[in-house]
C-alpha positions in Angstrom: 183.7 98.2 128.7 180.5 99.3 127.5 180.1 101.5 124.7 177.7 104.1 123.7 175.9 104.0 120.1 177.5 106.4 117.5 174.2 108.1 116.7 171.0 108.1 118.5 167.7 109.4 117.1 166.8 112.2 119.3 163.7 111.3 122.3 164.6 107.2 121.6 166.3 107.4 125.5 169.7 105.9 126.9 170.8 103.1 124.2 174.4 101.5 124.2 175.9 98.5 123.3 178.0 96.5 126.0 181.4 94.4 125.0 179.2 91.4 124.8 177.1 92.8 121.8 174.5 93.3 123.7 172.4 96.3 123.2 170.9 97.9 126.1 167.7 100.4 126.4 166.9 102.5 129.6 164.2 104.4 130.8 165.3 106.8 133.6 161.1 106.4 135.4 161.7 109.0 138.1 161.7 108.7 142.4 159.0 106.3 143.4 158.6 105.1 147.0 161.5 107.7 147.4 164.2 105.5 145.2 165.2 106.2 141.7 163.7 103.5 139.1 164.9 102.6 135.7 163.8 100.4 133.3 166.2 98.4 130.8 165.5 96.3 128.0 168.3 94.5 125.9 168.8 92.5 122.4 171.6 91.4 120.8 170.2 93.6 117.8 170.1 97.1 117.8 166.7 97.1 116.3 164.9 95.1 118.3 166.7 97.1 121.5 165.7 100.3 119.6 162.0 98.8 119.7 161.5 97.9 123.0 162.7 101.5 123.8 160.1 103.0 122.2 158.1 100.9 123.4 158.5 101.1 126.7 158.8 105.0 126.4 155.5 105.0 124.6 153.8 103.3 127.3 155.5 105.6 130.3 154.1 108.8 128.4 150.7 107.0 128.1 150.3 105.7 131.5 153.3 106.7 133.4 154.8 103.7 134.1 156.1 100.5 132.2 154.7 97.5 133.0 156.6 94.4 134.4 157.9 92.7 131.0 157.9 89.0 132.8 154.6 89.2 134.2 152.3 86.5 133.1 148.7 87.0 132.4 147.9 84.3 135.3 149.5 86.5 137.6 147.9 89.3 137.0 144.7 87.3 137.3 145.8 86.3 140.5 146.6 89.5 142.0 143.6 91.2 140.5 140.8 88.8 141.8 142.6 88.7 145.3 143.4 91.9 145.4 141.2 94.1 143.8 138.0 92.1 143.2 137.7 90.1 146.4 137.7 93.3 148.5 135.4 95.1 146.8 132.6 93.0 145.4 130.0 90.7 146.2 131.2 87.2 147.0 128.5 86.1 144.4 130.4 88.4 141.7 134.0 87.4 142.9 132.7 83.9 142.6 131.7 84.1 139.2 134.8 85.7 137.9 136.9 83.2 140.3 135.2 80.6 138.2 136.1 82.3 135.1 139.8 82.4 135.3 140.1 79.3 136.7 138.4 77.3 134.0 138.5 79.4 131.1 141.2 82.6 131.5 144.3 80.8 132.9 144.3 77.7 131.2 144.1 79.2 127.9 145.7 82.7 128.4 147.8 82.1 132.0 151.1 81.7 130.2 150.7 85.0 127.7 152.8 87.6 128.6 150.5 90.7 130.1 152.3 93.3 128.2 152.2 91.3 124.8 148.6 90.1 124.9 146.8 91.7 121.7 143.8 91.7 120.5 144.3 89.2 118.0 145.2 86.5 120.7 142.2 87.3 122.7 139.7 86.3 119.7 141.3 83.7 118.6 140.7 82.5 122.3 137.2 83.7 122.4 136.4 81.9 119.5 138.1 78.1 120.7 135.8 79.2 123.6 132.2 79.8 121.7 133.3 76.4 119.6 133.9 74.5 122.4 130.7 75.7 124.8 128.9 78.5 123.5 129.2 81.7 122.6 127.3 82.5 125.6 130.0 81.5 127.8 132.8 83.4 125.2 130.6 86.4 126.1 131.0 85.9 130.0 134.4 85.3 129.4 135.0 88.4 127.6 133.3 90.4 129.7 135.5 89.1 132.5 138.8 89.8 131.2 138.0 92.9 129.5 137.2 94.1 133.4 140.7 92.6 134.3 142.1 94.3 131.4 140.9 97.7 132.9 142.1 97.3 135.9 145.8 96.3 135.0 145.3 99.5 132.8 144.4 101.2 135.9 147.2 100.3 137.1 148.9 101.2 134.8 150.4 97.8 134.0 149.6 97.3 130.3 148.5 100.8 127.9 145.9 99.6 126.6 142.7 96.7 127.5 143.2 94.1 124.7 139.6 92.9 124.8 138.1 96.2 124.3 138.9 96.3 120.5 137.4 92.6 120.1 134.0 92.1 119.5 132.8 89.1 121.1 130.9 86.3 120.5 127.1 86.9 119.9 125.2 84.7 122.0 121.8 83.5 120.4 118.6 84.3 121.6 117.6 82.7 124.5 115.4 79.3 124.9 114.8 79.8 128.2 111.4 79.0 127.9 108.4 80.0 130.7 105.1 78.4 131.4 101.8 79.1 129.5 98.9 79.7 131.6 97.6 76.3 131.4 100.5 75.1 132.4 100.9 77.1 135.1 97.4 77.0 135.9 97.6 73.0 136.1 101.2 73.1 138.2 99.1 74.9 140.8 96.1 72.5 140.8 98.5 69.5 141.3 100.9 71.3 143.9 97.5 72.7 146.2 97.6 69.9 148.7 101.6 69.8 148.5 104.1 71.1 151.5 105.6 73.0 149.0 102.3 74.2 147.0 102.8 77.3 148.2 106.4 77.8 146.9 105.3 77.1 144.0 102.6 79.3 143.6 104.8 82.2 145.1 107.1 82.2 142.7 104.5 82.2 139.8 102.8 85.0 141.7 105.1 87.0 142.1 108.1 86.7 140.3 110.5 86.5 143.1 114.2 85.2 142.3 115.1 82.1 144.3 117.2 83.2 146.6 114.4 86.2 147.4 111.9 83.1 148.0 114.0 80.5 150.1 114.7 83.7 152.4 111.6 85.0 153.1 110.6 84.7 156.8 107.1 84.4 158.5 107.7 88.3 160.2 108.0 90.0 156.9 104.6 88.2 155.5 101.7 90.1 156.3 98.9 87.4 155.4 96.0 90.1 156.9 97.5 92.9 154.9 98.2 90.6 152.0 102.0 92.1 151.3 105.6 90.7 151.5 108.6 92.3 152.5 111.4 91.1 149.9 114.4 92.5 151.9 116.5 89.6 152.4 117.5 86.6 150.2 119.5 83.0 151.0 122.3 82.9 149.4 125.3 80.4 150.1 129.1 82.0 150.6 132.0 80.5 150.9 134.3 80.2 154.0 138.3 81.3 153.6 140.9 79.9 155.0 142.1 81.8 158.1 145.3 79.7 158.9 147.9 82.1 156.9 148.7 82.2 153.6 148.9 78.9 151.0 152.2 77.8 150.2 153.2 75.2 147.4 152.6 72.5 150.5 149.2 73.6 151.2 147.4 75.6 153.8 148.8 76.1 156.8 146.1 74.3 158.8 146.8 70.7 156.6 142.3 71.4 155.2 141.7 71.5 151.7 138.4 73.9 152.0 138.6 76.9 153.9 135.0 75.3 155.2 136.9 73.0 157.4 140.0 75.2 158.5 139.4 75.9 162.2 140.4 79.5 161.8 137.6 79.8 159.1 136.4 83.4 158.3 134.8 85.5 155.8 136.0 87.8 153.5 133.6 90.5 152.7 132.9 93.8 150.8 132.9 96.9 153.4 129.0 97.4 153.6 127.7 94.0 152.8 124.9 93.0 155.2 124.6 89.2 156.4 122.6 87.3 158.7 124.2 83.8 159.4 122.3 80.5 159.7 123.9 78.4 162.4 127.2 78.8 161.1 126.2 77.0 157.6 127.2 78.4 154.1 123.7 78.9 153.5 123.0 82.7 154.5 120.9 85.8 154.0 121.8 89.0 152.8 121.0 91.8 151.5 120.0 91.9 147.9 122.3 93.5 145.2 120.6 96.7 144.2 118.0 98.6 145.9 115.6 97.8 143.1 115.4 94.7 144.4 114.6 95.3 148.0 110.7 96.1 147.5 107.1 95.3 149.3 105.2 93.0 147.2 101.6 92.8 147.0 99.8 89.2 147.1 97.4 87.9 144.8 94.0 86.5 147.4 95.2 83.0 145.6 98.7 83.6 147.5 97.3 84.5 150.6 94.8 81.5 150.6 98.0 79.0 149.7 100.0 80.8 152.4 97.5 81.0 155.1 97.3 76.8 154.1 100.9 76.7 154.3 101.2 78.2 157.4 98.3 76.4 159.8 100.2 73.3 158.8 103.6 75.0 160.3 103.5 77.6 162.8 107.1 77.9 164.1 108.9 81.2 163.1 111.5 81.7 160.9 111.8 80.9 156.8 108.6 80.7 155.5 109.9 77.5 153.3 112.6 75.0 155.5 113.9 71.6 155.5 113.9 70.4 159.0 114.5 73.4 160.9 117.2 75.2 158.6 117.0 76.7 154.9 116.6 75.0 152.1 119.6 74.0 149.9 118.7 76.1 146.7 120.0 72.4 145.0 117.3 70.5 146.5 114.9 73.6 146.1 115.4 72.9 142.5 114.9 69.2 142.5 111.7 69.3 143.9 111.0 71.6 141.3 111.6 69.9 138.4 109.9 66.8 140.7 106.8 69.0 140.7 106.8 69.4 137.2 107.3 65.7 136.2 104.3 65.2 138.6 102.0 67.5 136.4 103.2 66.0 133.4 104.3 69.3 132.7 107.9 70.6 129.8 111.1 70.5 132.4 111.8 74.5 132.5 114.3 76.2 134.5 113.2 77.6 138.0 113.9 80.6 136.5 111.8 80.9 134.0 108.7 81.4 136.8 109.8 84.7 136.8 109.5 84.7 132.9 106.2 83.6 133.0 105.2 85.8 135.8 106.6 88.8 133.9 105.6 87.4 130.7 101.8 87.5 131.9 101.8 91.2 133.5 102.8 92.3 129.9 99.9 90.5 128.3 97.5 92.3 130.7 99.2 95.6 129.4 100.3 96.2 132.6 102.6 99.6 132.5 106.4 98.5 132.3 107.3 100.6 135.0 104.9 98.6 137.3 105.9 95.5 135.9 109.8 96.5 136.3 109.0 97.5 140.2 107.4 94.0 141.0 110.1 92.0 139.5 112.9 93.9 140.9 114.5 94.8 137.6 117.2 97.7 137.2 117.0 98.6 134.1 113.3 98.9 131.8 115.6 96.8 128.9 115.7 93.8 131.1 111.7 94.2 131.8 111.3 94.0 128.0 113.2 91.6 127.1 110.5 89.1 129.3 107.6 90.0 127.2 106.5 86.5 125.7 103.5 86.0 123.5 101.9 82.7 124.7 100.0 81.0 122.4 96.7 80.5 123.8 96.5 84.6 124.6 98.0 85.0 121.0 95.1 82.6 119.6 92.5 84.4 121.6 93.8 87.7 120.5 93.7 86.6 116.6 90.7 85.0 117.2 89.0 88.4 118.2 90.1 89.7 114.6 88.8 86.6 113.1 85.8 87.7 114.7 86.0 91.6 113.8 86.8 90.3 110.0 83.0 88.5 109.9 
């Protein structure tokens, strides 16, 4: 027969001892879903019993709850990016943090206990992180299950987010480099008479993202008014299985990918805008911010390369194609660095054409606000963080004071 402790500090809850020895904590947690609930935590010491207790009471008073005491930080992971992310972001956002946890989060952290995860734990794991990639990645990393964090606080699964009190990782500045305006000058020169010249020079141009560029289509170019309508972009999403649910066996349907289930479907955001491309993964939608959606002005050196472009290929559709269908952003980047080889030109990141296009609207003293509306940017920080001093503008510029010095 179980029997009740002889004292009991006032406010510690229900704690008694059963003829085993064991010690026994309970939290009476009030009706939910119309049934009484109680939590109970036991050691075979009374302090540790004790502890758990006020514990568990501290965390009910702070949240309202007490969080599952055998749930793993995997599962939480789990539930939180099926559950919570999936429905309500972008697939390009639940990708990234999908990608996260599986590679980083759950192979390091799966196992931990969500309740018992502290601060401490989570930098030493950010650090074996930063040593093993870079610190770059133990920033994305962070960021990622900081968000978790909040959401199982949310949730009210855990009292407080873990990663909030560490400071991550500080990635280095970035190398990322962009084109100077010789090179950029020569890539156009040796790209003129090239089918894809004119990507080229659109995305030095302009600044337009990738995706922006590989999903432009022939009715929102208005060579004659020289202007672009940068509505859409390509982007490629993946398919989900839509057999049932995944069992230890496997998928219902016997596929691997949910791109070759025969019940394939998509699961998306409420709101999120696609156009499909003959049922490939390659599709356009809408862009992520309204920032981004924006009429673009073009240079007479775009129109000329455009109006080139498009005498050689009248058929509607994507401005830029392989064959008849879009171009896998992959290949769209091979040829790039192909391009560059060609010119005899530094191997930079696609990317960084929007660098060097942002890069050179600064050096004109362009206002940042102008700048920030061309490149799409949502916040002025990011537009500033672009200005680059190239070093033929920066020897002209000193040269002038040479010149002002006698």
């Amino acid at each position: 027969m179980a029997k009740r402790s002889g004292r009991r500090t006032a406010g510690d809850g229900a704690l008694f001892q059963r003829a085993n020895g064991l010690w026994v904590a309970s939290i009476d947690l009030g009706i939910i879903d119309g049934k009484r609930v109680r939590w109970s935590g036991s050691s075979m010491s009374k302090e540790r019993a004790l502890a758990k207790l006020r514990e568990a009471r501290s965390e009910h008073e702070t949240t309202g709850s007490v969080g599952k005491r055998s749930q793993t930080v995997g599962d939480w992971l789990d539930h939180w990016l099926t559950e919570i992310v999936r429905p309500t972001k972008r697939p390009k956002t639940y990708a990234e943090y999908e990608r996260c946890v599986r590679l980083h989060l759950k192979p390091r952290l799966g196992r931990d206990r969500l309740h018992a995860l502290t601060p401490q734990r989570v930098r030493t794991v950010e650090r074996a992180i930063a040593d093993k990639y870079t610190a770059a990645t133990a920033n994305n990393v962070h960021r990622c299950l900081r968000t978790a964090l909040a959401a199982a606080v949310s949730d009210g699964l855990v009292a407080r987010n873990a990663a909030e009190a560490v400071t991550p990782p500080t990635p280095g500045e970035s190398t990322r480099g962009a084109l100077t305006v010789s090179q950029a000058t020569a890539l156009l020169a040796a790209t003129a008479a090239d089918p894809l010249g004119s990507r080229w020079a659109f995305a030095l141009l302009t600044g337009t993202r990738q995706g922006e560029a590989l999903g432009l289509e022939w009715d929102r170019v208005d060579l004659a008014a020289g202007t672009a309508d940068i509505s859409w972009q390509l982007q490629r999403l993946v398919w989900d299985h839509g057999c049932g649910e995944k069992t230890s066996s496997g998928w219902p349907c016997g596929r691997k990918r949910g791109g070759w289930c025969p019940d394939k479907r998509r699961v998306l955001p409420d709101g999120f805008e696609l156009r499909e491309i003959d049922g490939s993964s390659l599709v356009l939608t809408r862009p992520k911010t309204t920032r981004s959606v924006r009429l673009l002005p073009l240079p007479p050196t775009l129109v000329a390369s455009l109006k080139r472009h498009r005498a050689r290929d009248i058929s509607p559709g994507l401005v830029w194609r392989d064959g008849t269908g879009p171009i896998d952003p992959k290949d769209d980047y091979a040829e790039w660095q192909a391009a560059l080889s060609a010119a005899e030109l530094p191997a930079v990141p696609l990317h960084s054409t929007r660098h060097t296009t942002a890069t050179l609207l600064m050096a004109q003293r362009v206002d940042p606000k102008i700048v920030q509306a061309i490149m799409g940017h949502t916040r002025a920080a990011t537009t500033q963080a672009y200005q680059h001093v190239d070093l033929d503008m920066a020897r002209e510029a000193l040269g002038r004071v040479d010149a002002a010095l006698g």
